[in-house]
C-alpha positions in Angstrom: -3.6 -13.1 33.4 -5.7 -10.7 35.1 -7.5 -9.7 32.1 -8.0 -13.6 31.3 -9.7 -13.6 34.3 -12.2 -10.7 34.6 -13.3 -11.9 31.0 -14.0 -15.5 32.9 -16.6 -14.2 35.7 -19.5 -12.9 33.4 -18.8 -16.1 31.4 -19.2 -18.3 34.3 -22.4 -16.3 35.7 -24.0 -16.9 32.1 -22.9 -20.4 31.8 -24.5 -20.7 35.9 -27.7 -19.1 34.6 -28.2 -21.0 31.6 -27.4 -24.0 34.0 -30.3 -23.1 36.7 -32.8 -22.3 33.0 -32.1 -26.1 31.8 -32.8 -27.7 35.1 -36.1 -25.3 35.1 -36.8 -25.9 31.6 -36.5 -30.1 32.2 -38.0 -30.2 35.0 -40.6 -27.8 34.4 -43.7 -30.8 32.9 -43.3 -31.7 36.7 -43.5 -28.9 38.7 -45.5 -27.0 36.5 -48.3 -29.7 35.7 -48.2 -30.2 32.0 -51.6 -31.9 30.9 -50.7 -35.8 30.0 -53.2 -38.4 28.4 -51.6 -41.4 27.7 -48.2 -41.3 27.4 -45.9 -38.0 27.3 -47.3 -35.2 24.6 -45.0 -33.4 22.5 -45.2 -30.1 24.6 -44.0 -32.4 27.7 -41.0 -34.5 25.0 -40.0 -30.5 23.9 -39.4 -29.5 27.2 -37.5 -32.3 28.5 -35.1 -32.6 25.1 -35.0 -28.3 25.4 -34.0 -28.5 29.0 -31.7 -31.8 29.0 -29.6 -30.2 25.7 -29.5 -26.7 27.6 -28.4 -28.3 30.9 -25.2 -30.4 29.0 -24.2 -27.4 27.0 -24.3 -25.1 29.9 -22.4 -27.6 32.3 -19.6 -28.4 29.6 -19.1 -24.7 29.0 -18.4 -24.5 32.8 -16.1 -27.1 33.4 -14.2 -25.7 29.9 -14.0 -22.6 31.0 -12.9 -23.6 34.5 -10.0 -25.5 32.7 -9.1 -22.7 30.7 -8.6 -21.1 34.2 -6.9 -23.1 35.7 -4.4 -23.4 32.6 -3.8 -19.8 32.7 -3.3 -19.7 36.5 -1.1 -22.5 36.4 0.8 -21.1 33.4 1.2 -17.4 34.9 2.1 -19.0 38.2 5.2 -20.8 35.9 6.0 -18.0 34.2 6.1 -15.9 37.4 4.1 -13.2 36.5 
């Protein structure tokens, strides 16, 4: 179980990082200031769809893994080991 779980915590970090990127990249037309005419460009619709699909991936991946840890917690803990 140990193992299981010192394979888990670089996971999670990545998962957190590419978390933290997707927000950034989403949210980035905003803060940053991306030059709009009328309507949004395609530079401004890349960022959003980049930054949105980033984001979901990156938050399922965390809750799965999460899951899987809790399993094998839960499992070991039955097992007694």
């Amino acid at each position: 179980m140990r193992s299981e779980l010192g394979r888990s915590v670089p996971l999670l970090i990545l998962f957190v990082i590419g978390l933290a990127a997707g927000v950034w990249i989403f949210i980035a037309p905003w803060a940053v200031g991306y030059p709009t005419g009328s309507g949004w460009s395609p530079s401004v619709w890349s960022s959003v769809w980049a930054g949105a699909v980033l984001t979901v991936v990156s938050a399922v991946s965390i809750v799965a893994l999460l899951a899987r840890v809790l399993y094998v917690a839960q499992r070991a803990d039955r097992d007694g080991s």
